[in-house]
C-alpha positions as CSV (number, residue, x, y, z in Angstrom):
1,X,-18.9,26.9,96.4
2,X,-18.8,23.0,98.0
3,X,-20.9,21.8,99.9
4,X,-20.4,19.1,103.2
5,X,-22.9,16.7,103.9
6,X,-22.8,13.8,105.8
7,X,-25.6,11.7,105.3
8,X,-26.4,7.5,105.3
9,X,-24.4,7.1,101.7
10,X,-21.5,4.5,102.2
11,X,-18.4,6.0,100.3
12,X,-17.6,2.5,97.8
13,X,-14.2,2.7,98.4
14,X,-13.6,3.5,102.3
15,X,-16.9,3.4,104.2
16,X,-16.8,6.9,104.7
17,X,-20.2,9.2,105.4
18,X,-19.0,13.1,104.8
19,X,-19.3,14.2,100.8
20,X,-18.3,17.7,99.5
21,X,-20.8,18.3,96.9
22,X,-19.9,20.4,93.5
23,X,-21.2,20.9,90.0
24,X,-18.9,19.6,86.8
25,X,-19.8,20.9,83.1
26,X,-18.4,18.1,80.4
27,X,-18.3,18.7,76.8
28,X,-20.0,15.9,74.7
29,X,-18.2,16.1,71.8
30,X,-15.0,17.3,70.4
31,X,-16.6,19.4,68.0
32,X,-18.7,21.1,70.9
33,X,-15.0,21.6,72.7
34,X,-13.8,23.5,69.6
35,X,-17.3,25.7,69.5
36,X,-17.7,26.1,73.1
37,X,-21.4,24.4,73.3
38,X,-23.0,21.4,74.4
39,X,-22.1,21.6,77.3
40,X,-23.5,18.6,80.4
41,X,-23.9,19.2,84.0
42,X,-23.3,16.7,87.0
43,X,-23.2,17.3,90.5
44,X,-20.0,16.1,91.5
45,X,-20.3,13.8,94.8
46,X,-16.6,13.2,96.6
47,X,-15.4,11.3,99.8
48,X,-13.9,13.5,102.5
49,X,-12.1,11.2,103.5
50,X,-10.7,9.7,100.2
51,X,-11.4,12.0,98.2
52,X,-13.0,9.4,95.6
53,X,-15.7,11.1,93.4
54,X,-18.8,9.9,91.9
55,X,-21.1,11.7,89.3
56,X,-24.3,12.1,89.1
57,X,-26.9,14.0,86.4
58,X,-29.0,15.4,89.3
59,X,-29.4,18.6,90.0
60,X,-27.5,20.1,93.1
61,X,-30.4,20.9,94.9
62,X,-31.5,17.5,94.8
63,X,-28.6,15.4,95.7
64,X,-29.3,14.8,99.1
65,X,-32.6,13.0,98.6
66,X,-30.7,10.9,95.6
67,X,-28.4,9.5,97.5
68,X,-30.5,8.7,100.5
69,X,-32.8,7.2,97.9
70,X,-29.8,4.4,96.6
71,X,-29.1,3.6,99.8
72,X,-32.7,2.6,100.5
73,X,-32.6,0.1,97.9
């Protein structure tokens, strides 16, 4: 399940301010592709109106506050 947000974040590539929010699971190896293991999560941050994406290796839940917390820099 996605979630919207919308939020103070500045999309890099068009300026935009809604995000769907997701979860990706990477492999980090080959051999952990061929045993099914090792597996990495990222939440998954992408443009609604470009659709670019960005990854991130916080948790879901805790997105929101990330991203308001790089734009305060």
């Amino acid at each position: 399940m996605k979630t919207v947000i919308r939020t103070k974040y500045t999309c890099s590539k068009c300026g935009g301010h809604e995000f769907e929010i997701g979860e990706v699971f990477m492999a980090g190896s080959v051999v952990a592709k061929m045993f099914n293991f090792e597996f990495k999560r990222f939440t998954s941050v992408t443009c609604t109106k470009c659709t670019n994406t960005e990854l991130f290796k916080t948790p879901k839940k805790e997105i929101q506050n990330t991203l308001d917390f790089v734009i305060g820099k």
